[in-house]
N, C-alpha and C positions, 0 to 999 in steps of 0.2 A: 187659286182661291182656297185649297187647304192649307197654306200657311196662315194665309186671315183669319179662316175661321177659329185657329189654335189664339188668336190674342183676340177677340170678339169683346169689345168691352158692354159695362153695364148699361149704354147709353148708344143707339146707333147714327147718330151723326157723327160721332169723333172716327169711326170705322169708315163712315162710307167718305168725311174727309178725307181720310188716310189714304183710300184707294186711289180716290180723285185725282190726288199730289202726286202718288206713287205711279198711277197710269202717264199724268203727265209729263212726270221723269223722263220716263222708259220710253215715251212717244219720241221725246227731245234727243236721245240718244243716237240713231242712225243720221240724223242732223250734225251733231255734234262731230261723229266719228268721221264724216264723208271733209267734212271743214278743214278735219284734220289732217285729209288724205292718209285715212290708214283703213286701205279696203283686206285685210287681216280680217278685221274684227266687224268688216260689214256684216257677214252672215248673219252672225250671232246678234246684232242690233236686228236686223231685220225679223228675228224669229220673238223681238217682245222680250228677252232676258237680262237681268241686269249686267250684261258682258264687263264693263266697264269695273266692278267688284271682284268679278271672278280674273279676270287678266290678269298677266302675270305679274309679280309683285304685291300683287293684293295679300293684307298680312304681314307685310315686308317692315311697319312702324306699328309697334308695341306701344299701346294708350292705358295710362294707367291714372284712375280717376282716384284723386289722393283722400278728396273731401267733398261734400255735398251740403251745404246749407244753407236756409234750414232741413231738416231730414223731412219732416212733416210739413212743409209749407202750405201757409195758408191764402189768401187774396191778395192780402195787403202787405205779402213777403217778398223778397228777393232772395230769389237763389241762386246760388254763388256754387258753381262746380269748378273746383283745382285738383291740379294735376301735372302730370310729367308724357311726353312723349318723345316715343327714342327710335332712331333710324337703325335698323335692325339688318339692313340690306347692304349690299355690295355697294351700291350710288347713292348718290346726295337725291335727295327730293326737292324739287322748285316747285315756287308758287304755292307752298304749301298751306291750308289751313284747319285750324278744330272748328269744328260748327255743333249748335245743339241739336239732336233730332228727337221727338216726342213721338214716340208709336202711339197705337191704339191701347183701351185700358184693359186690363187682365180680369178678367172675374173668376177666374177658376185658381185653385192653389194652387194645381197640378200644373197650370202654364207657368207660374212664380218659379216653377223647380226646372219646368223645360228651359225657359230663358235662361236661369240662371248656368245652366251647364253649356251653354250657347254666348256665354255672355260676350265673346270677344270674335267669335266669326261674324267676317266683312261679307260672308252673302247671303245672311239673313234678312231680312226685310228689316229697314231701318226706323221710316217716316219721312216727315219733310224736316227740312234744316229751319230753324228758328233763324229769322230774320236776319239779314246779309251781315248789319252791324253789331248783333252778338254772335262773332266768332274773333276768333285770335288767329293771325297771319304769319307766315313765316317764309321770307325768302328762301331759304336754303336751309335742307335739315343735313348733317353733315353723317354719315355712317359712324354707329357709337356714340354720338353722343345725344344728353336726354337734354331739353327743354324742355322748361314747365310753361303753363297755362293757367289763364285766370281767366272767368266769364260767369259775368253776372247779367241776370236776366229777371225784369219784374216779372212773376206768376201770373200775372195778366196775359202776359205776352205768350204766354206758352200754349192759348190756346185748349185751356184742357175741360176738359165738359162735367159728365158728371162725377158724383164722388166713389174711388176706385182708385186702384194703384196701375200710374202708369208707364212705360216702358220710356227709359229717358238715356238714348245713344250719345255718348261722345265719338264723334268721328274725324279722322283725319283723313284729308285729301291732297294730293298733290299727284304730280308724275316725274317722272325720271326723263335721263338721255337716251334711253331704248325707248321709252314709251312717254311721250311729253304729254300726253295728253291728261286733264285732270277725271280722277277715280279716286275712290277710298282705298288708300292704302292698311288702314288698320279700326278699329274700332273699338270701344267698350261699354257694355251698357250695365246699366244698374234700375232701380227702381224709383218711384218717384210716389208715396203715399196722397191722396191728395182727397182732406176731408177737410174743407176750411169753415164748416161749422159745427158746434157741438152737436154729439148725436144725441137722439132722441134717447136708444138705449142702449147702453156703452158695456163691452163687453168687460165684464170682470174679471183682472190679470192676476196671478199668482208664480212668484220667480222665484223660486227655490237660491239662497246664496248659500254656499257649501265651503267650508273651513274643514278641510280635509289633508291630512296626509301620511305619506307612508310612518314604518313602524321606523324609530330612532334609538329608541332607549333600549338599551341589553338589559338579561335578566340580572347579571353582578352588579354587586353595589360594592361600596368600597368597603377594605376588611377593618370598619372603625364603629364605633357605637353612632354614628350618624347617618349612617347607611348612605356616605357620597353616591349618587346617579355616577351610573356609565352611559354614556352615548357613543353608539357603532361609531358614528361622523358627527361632522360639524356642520351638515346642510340644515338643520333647521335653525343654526343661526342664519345662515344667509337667506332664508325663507320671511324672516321675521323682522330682519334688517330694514333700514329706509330701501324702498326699491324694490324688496322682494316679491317673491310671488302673495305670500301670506300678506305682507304688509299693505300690499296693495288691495287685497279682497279685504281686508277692514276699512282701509282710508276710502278706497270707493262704496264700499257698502254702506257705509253710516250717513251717507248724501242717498240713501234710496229706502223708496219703500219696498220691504224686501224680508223674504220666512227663511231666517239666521239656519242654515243645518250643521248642527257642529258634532264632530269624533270627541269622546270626552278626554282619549288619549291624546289628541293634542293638547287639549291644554293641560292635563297634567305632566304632560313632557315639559311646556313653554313651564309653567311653573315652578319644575324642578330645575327650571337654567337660573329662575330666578336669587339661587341660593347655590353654594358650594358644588359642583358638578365637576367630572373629568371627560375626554374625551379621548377614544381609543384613536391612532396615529394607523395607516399604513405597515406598519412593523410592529403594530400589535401592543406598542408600550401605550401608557394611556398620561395623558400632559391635563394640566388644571385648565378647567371651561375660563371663557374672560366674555361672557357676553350676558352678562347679569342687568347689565341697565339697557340692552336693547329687549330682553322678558320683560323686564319689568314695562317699557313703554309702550310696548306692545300689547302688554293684557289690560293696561292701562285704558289706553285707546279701545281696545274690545269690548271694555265696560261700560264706557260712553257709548259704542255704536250700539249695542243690544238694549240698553234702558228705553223699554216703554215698547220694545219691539217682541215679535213673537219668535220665539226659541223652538228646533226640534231638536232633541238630543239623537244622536245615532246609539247605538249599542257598544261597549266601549271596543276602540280598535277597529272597527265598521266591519264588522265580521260579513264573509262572500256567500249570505244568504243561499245563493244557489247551489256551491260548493259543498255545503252543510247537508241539503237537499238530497244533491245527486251522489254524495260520496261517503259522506260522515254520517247518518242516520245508521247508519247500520254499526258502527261502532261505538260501543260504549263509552258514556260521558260528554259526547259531543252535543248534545243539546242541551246540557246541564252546563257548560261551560256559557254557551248563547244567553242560557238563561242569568247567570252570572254575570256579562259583559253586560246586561241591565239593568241589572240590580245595583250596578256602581256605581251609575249618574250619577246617584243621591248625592255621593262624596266626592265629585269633583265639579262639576257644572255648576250649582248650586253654592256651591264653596268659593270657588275662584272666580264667576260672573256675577253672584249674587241676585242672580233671577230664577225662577223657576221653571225647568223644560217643560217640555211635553215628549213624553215616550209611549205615544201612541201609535208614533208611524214605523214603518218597518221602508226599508227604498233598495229593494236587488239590484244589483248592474245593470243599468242601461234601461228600467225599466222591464226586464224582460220576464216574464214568468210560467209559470206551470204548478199543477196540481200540487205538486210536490212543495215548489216552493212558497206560494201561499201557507201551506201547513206549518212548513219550519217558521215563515216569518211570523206569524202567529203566537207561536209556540212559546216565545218570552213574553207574552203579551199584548203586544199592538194587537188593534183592531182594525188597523186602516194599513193598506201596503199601497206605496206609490209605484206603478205601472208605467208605462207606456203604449200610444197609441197604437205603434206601431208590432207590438205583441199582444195587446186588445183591442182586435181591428174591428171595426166596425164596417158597416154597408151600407152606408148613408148618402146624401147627397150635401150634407151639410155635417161640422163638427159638431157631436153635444159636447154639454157638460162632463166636465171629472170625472165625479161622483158616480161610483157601480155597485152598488148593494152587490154581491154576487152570495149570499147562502149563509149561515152559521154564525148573524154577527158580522160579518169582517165587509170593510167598503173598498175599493180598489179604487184610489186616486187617479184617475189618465192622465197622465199630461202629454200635453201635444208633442208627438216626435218631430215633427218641422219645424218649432219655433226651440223646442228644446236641444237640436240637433245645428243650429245654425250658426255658431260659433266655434264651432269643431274644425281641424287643420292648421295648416299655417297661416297665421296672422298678424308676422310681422312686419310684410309689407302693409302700409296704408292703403294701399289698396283693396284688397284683399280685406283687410278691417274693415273699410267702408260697403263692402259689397254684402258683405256679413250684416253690416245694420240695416241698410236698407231693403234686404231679404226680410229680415226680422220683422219689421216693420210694414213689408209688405203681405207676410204670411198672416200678422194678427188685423189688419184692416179689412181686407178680405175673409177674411175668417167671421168677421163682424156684419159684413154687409150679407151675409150667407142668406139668414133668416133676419127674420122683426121681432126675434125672442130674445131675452138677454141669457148668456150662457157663462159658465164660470170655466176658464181655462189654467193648468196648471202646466210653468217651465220649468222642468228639472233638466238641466244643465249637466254637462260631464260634472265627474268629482272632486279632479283638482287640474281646473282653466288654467294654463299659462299664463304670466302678465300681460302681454298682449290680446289673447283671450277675455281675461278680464274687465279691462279697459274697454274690449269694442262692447260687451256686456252691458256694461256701466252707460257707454253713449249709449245705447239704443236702448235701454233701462229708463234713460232719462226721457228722450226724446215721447217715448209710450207714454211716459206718467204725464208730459206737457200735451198731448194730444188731444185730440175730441173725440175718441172714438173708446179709451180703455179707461178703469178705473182699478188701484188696488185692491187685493183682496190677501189675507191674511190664509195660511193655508188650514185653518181647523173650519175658518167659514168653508171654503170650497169643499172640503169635505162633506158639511154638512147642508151643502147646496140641494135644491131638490133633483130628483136625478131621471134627466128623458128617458123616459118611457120607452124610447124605440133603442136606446143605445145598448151595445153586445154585451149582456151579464156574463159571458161563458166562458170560461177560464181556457187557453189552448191546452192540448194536449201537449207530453214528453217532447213527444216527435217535433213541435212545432219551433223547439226552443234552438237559436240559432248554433248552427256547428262553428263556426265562429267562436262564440262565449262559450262555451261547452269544454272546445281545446282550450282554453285559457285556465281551468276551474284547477283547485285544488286535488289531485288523484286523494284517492283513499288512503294510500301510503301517510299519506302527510297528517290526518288524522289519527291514524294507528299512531303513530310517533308522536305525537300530543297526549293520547292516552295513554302511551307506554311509559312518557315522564311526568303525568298524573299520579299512576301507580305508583312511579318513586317518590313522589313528592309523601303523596298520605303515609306509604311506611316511614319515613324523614320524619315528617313533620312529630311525630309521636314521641320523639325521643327528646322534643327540646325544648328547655326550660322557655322557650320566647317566640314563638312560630308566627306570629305575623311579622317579624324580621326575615323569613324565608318563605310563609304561605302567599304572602302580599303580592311582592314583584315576581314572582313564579307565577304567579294565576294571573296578570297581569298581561306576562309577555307570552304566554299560552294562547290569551284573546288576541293578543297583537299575530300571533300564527295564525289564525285562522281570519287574514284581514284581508279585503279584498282590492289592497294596493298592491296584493302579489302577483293579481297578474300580468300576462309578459315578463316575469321577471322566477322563471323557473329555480333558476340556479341559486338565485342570492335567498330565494325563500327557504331549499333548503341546508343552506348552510347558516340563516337565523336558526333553524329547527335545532339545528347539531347543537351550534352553538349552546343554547338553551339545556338542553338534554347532557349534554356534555358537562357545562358548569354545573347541575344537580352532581351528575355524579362525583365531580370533585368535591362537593362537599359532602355528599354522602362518606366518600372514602377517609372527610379529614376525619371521623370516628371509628378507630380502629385497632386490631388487636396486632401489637410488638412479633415479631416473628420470633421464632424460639428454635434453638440449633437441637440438637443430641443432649438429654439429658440422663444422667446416672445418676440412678439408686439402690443405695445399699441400706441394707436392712430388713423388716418384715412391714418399718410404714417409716413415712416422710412426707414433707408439704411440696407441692409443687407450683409457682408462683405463675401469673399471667397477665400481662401487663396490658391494659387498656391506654389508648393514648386518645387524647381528643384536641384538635388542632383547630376547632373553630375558638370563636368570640365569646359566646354565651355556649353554657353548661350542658348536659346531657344528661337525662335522666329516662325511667320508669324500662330500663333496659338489663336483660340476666346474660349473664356469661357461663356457657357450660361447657364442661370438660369431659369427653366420653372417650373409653378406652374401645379400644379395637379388639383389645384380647383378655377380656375379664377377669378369664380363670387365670391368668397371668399375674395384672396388676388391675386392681381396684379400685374407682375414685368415688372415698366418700363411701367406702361398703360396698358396693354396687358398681354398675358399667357404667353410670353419668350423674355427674353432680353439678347444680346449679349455683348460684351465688347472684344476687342484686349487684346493679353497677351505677354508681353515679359520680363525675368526672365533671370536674369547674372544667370552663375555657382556657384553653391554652395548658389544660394540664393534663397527666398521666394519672393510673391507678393500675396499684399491683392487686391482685385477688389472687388467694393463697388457697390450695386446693389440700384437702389431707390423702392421703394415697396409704393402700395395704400390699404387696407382695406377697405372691403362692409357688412362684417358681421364677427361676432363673432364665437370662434371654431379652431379648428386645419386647417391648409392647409399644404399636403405634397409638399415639393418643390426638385428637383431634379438638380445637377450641373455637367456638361459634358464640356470637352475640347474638342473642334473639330480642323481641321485642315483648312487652307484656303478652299480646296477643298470639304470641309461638308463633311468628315469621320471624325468617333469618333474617340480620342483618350483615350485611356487609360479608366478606372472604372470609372464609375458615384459614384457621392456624394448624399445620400439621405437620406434629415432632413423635421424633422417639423417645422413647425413656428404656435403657438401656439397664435392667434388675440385675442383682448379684444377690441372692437371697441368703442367709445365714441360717443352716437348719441346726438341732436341738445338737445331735451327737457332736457336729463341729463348736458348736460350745463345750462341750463338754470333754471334749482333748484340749481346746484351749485355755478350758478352768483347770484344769492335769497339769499341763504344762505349768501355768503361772503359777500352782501351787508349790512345786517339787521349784522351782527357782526362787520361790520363796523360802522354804526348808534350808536348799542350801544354801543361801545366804545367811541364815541363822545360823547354823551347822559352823559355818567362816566363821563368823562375826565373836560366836564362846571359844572358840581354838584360838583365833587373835587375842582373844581379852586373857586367857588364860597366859599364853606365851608373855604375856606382857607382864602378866604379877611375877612368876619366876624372873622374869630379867632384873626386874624393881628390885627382890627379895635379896638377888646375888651382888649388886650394885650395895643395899644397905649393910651386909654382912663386908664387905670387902671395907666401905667407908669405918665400921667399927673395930679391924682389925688393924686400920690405918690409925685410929684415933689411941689405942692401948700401945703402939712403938712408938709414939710421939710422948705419951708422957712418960717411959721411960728414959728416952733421951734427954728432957727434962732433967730429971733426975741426977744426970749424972754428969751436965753444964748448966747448972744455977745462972750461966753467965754472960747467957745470951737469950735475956727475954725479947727484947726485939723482933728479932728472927723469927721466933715460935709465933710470936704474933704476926707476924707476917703470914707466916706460913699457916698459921688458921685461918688467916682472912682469904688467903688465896685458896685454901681446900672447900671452904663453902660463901659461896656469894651470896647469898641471902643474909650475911651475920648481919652487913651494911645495907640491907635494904630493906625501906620502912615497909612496915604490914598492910595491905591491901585489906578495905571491910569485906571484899566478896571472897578473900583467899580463906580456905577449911584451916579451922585452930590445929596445929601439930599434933600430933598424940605422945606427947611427955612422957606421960605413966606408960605408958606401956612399954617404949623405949627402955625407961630406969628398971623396973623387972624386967627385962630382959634384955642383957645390957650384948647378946649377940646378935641382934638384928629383929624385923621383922621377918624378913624373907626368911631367915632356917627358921624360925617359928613354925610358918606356913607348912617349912617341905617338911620337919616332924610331924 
């Protein structure tokens, strides 16, 4: 009798039938067995149990219920349950067949959830089998392999009383050659909603659909005036593809009434595919995106599902409320970021859907919460945090409403943890999917029949359903809205539902929040390393002529860090971290000072040059370069031990800055060269060289004016002794020529008879007679020649 009382339906004739059928089974049984000659299993018929289930083999054929409909049948419906059953055992089963069986009706949730974990043991109490001619027969099930089943049956026929959800067995029977006799070999049950006329007052549904997923885009863009996107991978095209997971939560969604909850990071990812994009490869190289026209049909399609429909925006990147909570409030910036990743809807949701959100609601993982995290989700603004039941548990005997005033302003959404929770696992068997809907379906009927008050219920769903998740979603989405028992509701109305009076305002405590979700949260580390590449961003950002080219997708993928698609996924989150923090500092580095070897200076001053180099796109500005000596009393820069200079350097270009420098003594001085920023923070690596002095003091000037003088002297001194030597030689040359000229005309004299000759022989004594006068050549000096007919040169030496 305490199994019956665990399915006690709303109505006691369908129980005490149940019993009636079920006694008379079990009556039949020692009858049966004794026919059979099998005194084994006498005792056990004789002590009243269903021995015949438990016996061996029992289990042995796996019943897997494919489809049920309709899901909510009404009077004048037929219901059609298919399926497969498979011989799981060592021997063939004879005589085999599936028959319906309809238990008693559930009124409790708590029995919905016992059943359902019992769904497929053969010695639970079953009911009667629906009439001889709805079952499906099978001579011989052969071991491995599956047959399907088909059986339909008018709703009439089923017998079922009042309105409740009722327990509806597929079972299979047969026996073996150890054991011929017929027993249920295997079974499967599901549930059976059954309200076949509208209610009076119909509970009002709210199904959160969630357009969610992890982080895609890296913070590099490409090094072009376009800023090409990077994407890590290429999954969120196949996300967006015909068939994908994404594709499929629009296509099914826009056939439901249904409160849109969208990341605004996805859609400006999908957006950015819609235009020029790369994608990073396995080895790190990055290939040109090619899926521009499945973005664009994609957002396409998202624009038709959303119109006229109610939008919540998430905060962008779905930042891990709790994480932020329990880890990141103590570090600086971290809730300045939060507050940021909501401030952006403006520019993207708005932009790319052309509707306007609502960013009132705040939704923690799993609905779970605590003092704490209420405060954080707050803290960018919502008023309303979406909860869960099952972390705002109530004491009730009946579900209330949503809606929790709980203090300060802020309402706490419930949503039901068993209707929100019933889609979760593997659902790729059909099976398994259908046991999922008509849970669902049996959780909210029941839920309804509780009280004669109308309540407002809220499903929030995991965050990103699988495809097959989705689909069983969508059936049982649908089947709700055709029903007589729910109507939709939009989630700002649920919110602002009136709110039972008896239901738990009280926030749990720390302590209360699952260790489960807790292991999964982002450590504190992970925030320190968001703010530690904060900090470099804002000293970066200061120097460049164009900063939303670098402030934008940096504070972007910062919120995509603290998303809470990381968890389970430790590793990959933080190697996004590095990654990000890593690409800052490569471009922090491409602004930078030329390294500079040993330099030498001679003298008492000289410039010393410093080469800025800047390797990004766009320009560099409102940045000083200074040069400080290590040893002043040495060498000097600029008068003094450190001299600045302004720096401003186009993209892709260098700048020398040219330092003046003084010398006091001789020896090395190390000199050291830093980029600051207006604000006197360092920028970037110091440069540090020597400058190797050779000083020139007064006195060694002054031997070396000595010297250059007395080298000058004597080279004068040379220069009058050559010029002199040289007139004497002249002198002695013209007196020899005039001695040569008075014996010629003597010999003249004394041969009249050889003019010829003589003229020959003057032509040959001076070569000048025949050669014309040059204008720059000096005029002879004649007269002085004719008086003094012995030369020049004895002139001189008298």
């Amino acid at each position: 009798m305490a199994e019956a009382a665990d399915f006690q339906g709303t109505s006691a004739s369908p129980a005490r039938r149940w019993l009636r059928r079920t006694g008379a089974l079990l009556a039949g049984a020692p009858l049966l067995a004794g026919l059979l000659q099998l005194p084994a299993a006498a005792p056990a018929d004789a002590a009243g149990q269903e021995a015949p289930q438990a016996a061996s083999g029992a289990g042995s054929v796996s019943v897997a219920v494919d489809s049920l409909s309709p899901s909510a049948p009404t009077e004048s419906d037929t219901v059609t349950v298919a399926g497969t059953v498979t011989n799981n055992g060592k021997q063939a089963v004879t005589d085999a067949h599936v028959d319906l069986r309809v238990g008693p009706a559930l009124d409790t949730r708590s029995g919905i959830d016992t059943l359902a974990k019992k769904s497929d043991d053969v010695q639970g109490p079953l009911g009667e089998a629906v009439g001889g001619k709805y079952s499906e027969k099978f001579p011989k099930l052969t071991p491995g392999v599956a047959e399907p089943f088909n059986i339909s049956v008018p709703a009439d026929e089923l017998d079922l009383g009042a309105n409740g959800v009722y327990q509806l067995a597929v079972a299979l029977s047969g026996g073996t050659s150890a054991q011929p006799f017929d027993r249920v070999l295997g079974v499967q049950r599901t549930f059976l909603p059954w309200q076949p006329e509208e209610a009076g007052t119909k509970t009002k549904t709210t199904f959160l659909w969630p357009l969610v997923s992890s982080a895609h885009m890296a913070a590099e863009t490409g090094s072009n005036e376009q800023q090409t996107p990077i994407f890590r991978d290429d999954e969120l095209a196949k996300e967006i593809s015909p068939g994908g997971r994404l594709d499929q939560m629009v296509s099914l969604g826009k056939e439901l009434d249904i409160t849109w909850v969208i990341d605004p990071d996805l859609l400006a990812s999908v957006d950015a595919m819609t235009k020029s994009y790369q994608v990073r490869g396995a080895d790190g190289t990055n290939t040109a995106g090619t899926h521009q026209a499945a973005a664009n049909r994609w957002l396409a399609e998202l624009q038709q599902a959303v119109t006229g429909k109610e939008v919540v925006a998430l905060p962008y990147g779905d930042p891990d409320l709790a994480s932020v909570a329990h880890n990141g409030t103590n570090v600086t910036g971290t809730l300045s970021h939060l507050k940021e990743a909501t401030d952006v809807v403006d520019n993207t949701i708005p932009t790319i859907l052309h509707v306007k959100p609502s960013t009132d609601f705040a939704w923690p993982v799993n609905g779970a919460v605590d003092p704490s995290i209420m405060k954080v989700a707050t803290s960018a603004g919502a008023d309303k945090v979406i909860a869960r039941s099952d972390s705002l548990q109530d004491d009730l005997s009946y579900t209330p409403s949503a809606a929790r005033p709980i203090g300060g302003g802020t309402t706490a959404v419930v949503a039901d943890s068993r209707m929100s929770t019933a889609f979760q696992g593997d659902l790729t068997r059909a099976s398994a999917s259908t046991l999922a809907e008509q849970r669902f379906l049996a959780q909210s009927l029941t839920l309804g029949l509780q009280t004669g008050k109308q309540r407002s219920v809220v499903v929030a769903p995991q965050r990103m359903p699988t495809v097959h998740q989705a689909q069983a979603m969508a059936e049982a989405l649908k089947a709700l809205q055709l029903g007589n028992w729910s109507e939709s509701q939009d989630l700002a109305a649920a919110a602002k539902a009136k709110p039972d009076p008896s239901a738990n305002t009280k926030v749990p405590s720390a302590s209360a929040y699952p260790p489960s979700l807790r292991k999964q949260e982002l450590p504190r580390a992970a925030f320190e390393q968001i703010a530690r590449t904060q900090n470099k961003l804002d000293k970066f950002k200061v120097v460049l002529t164009r900063q939303s080219r670098v402030v934008t997708p940096f504070g972007r993928a910062m919120n995509r860090e603290m998303s809470a698609s990381w968890r389970g996924h430790g590793i990959a989150a933080v190697g996004y971290r590095d990654g990000i923090e890593s690409y800052l500092d490569g471009l922090i580095d491409g602004v930078k000072l030329i390294e500079k070897s040993e330099t030498k200076l001679s003298g008492r001053s000289a410039t010393i040059p410093v080469t800025v180099q800047n390797n990004l796109v766009q320009g560099v500005e409102h940045l000083r370069l200074r040069l400080t000596s290590k040893n002043p009393t040495r060498l000097k820069i600029g008068g003094d031990a450190y001299d600045e200079q302004p720096v401003t350097v186009n993209g892709g270009h260098s700048q020398s800055v040219k330092f003046a420098t003084s010398a006091n003594a001789n020896g090395r001085a190390e000199v050291v060269a830093q980029l600051y920023t207006e604000d006197g923070q360092k920028y970037g690596a110091p440069v540090t060289f020597d400058v190797k002095v050779t000083e020139v003091t007064a006195t060694v000037m002054l031997v070396i004016g000595g010297g250059v003088l007395l080298l000058v002297l004597a080279g004068f001194r040379m220069y009058t002794q050559r010029k002199r030597a040289a007139a004497r030689e002249t002198a002695e040359d013209d007196a020899a020529e005039a001695d040569d000229s008075a014996d010629g005309q003597v010999g003249a004299a004394q041969n009249p008879d050889a003019p010829g000759e003589r003229l020959e022989k003057e032509s040959e004594s001076d070569p000048r007679a025949e050669a014309p006068e040059q204008p720059s050549d000096p005029a002879p000096d004649t007269a002085a020649e004719n008086a003094d007919p012995s030369g020049p040169g004895e002139r001189v030496d008298r």
